[in-house]
C-alpha positions as a Python dict, from the first residue, in 0.01 Angstrom:
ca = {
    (1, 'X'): (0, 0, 0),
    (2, 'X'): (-308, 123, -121),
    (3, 'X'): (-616, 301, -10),
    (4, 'X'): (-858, -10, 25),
    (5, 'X'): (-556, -229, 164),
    (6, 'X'): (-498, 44, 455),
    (7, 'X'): (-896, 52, 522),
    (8, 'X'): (-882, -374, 552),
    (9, 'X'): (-550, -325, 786),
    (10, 'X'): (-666, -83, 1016),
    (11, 'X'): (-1071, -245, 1021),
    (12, 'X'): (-861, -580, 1108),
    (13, 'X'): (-658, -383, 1374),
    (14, 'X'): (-921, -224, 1583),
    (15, 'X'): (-1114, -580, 1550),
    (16, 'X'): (-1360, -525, 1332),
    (17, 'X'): (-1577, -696, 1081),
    (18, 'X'): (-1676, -551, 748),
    (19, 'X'): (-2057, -555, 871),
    (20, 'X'): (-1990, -332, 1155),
    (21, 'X'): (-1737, -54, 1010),
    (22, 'X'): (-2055, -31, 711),
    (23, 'X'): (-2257, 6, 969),
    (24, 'X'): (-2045, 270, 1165),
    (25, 'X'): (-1990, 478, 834),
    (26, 'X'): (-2393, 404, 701),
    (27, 'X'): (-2264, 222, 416),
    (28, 'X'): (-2331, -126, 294),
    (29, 'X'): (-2086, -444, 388),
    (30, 'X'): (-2059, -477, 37),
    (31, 'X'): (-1942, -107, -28),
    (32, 'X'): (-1668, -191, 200),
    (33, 'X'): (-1564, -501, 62),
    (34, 'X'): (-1551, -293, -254),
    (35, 'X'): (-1317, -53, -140),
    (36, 'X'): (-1118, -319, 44),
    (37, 'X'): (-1044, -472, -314),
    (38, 'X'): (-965, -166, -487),
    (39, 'X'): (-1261, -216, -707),
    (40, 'X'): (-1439, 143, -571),
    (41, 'X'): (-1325, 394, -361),
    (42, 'X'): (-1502, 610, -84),
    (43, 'X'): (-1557, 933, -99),
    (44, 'X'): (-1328, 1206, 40),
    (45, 'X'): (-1565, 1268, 326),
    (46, 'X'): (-1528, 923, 414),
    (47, 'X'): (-1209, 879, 366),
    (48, 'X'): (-1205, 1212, 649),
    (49, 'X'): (-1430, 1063, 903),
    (50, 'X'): (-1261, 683, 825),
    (51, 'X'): (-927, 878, 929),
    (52, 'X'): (-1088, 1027, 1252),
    (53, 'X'): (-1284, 726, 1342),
    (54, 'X'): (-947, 538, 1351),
    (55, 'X'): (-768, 828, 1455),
    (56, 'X'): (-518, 873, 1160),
    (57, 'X'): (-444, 1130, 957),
    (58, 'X'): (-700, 1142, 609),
    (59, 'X'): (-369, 1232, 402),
    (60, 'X'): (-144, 899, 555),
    (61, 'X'): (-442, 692, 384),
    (62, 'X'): (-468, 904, 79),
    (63, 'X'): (-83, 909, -26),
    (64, 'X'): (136, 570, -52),
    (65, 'X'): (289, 561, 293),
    (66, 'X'): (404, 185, 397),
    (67, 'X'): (253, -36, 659),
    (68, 'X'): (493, 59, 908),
    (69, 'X'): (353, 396, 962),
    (70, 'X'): (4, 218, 1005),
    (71, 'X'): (91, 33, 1271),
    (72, 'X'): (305, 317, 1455),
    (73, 'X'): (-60, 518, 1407),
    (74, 'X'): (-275, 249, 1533),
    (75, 'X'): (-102, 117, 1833),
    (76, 'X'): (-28, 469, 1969),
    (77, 'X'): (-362, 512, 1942),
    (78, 'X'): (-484, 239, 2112),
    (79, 'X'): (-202, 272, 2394),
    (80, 'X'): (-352, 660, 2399),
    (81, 'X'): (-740, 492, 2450),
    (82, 'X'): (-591, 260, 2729),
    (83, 'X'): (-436, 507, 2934),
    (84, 'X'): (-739, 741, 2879),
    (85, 'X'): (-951, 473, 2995),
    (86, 'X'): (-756, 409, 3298),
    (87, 'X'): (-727, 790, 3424),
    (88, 'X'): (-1138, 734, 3378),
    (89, 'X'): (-1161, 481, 3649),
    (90, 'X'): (-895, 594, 3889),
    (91, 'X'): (-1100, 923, 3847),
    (92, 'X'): (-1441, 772, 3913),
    (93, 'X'): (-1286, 538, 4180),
    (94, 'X'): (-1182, 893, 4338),
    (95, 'X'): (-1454, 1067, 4320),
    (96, 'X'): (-1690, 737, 4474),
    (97, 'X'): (-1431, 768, 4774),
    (98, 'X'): (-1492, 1154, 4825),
    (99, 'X'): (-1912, 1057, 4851),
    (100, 'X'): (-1832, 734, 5127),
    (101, 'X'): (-1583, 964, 5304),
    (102, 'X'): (-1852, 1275, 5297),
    (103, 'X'): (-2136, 1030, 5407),
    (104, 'X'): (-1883, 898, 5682),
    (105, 'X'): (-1820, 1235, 5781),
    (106, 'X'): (-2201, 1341, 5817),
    (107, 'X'): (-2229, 1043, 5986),
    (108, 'X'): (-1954, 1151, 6276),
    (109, 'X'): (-2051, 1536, 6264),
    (110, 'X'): (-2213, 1588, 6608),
    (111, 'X'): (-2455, 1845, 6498),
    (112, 'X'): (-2809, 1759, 6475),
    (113, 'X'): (-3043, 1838, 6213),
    (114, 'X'): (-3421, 1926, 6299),
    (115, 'X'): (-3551, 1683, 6037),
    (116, 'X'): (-3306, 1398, 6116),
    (117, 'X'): (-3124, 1425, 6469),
    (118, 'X'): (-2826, 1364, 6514),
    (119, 'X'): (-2592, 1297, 6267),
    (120, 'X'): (-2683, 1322, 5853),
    (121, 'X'): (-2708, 1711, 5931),
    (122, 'X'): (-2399, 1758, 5653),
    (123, 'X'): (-2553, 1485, 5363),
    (124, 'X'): (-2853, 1770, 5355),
    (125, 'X'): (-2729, 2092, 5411),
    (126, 'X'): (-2839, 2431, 5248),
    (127, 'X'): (-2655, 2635, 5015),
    (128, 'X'): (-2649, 2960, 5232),
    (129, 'X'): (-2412, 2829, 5517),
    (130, 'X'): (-2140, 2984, 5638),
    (131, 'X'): (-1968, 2744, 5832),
    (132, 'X'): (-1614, 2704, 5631),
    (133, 'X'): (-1656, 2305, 5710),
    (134, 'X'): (-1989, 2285, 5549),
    (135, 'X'): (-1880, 2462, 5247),
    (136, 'X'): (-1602, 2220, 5200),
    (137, 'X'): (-1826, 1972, 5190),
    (138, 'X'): (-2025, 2096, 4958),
    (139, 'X'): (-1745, 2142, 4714),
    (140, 'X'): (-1604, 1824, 4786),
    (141, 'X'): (-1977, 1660, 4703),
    (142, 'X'): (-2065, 1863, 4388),
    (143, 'X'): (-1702, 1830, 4291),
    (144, 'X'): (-1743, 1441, 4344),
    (145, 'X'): (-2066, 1395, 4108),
    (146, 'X'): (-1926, 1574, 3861),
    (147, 'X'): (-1645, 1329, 3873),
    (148, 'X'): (-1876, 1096, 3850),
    (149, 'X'): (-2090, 1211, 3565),
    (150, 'X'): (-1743, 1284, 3340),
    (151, 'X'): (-1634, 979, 3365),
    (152, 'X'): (-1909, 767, 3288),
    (153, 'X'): (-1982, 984, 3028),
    (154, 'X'): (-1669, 962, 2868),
    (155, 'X'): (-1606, 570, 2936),
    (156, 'X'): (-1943, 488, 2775),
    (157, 'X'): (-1836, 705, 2494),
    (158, 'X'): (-1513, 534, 2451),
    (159, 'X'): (-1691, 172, 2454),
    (160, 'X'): (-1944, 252, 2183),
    (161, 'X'): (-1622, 366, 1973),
    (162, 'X'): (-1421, 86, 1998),
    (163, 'X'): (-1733, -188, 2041),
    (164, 'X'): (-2002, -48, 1813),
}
């Protein structure tokens, strides 16, 4: 199989048109139809970041391996993207139920703040208590938006990979 026939097989794979994988590597469609026909051939460095973007090793398109080990490649990679994915949301789900169940437990606490009354004296407290409860909660909250900031990072990361 050769070079431009792995780059077609793997662009067809992840679901791509020629347009957008020129447009992911700053080339032009045709420069990719080019190399899909064997007529040119890309550059080493992006043959590299072709190999990353698809997540497969630069040598397995450089030397003559067969089709099977292209699809081995691709679909653990894909299965590796799903199951990243779906740690993502159980981990943002988690971390949304730590906030309610905070905010809940504000709500219950029978202390009363001298800006709010009772109640909402935990959703504001400050950062020199001692109280062993209140510091739980704050670890539980930071702990809980960091969650939150992770995951959406990393989720929005893995969409503009595999949508463009």
């Amino acid at each position: 199989m050769s070079l431009g026939e792995k780059i077609k097989e793997l662009r067809k794979k992840n679901g791509l048109s020629q347009e957008q994988l020129a447009k992911t590597l700053n080339v032009s469609r045709q420069a990719v139809q080019k190399w899909e026909k064997d007529i040119n051939e890309p550059s080493i460095d992006t043959i590299k970041f072709i190999a990353s973007y698809f997540q497969v090793d630069y040598e397995f398109l450089l030397n003559g391996e067969g089709s099977d080990s292209l699809s081995k490649n691709t679909n653990s990679s894909i299965k590796h993207n799903k199951f990243n994915d779906i740690l993502y949301y159980i981990l943002l789900a988690f971390s949304f139920l730590v906030i309610i169940l905070c905010f809940v437990w504000s709500l219950l606490d029978k202390r009363s703040s001298p800006t709010f009354g009772e109640g909402f004296y935990n959703w504001y407290i400050p950062f020199y208590s001692s109280d062993p409860e209140l510091i739980v909660f704050q670890v539980l909250n930071i702990a809980a938006i960091v969650g939150i900031v992770f995951c959406l990072i990393k989720i929005i990361k893995n969409r503009k990979k595999n949508n463009l």
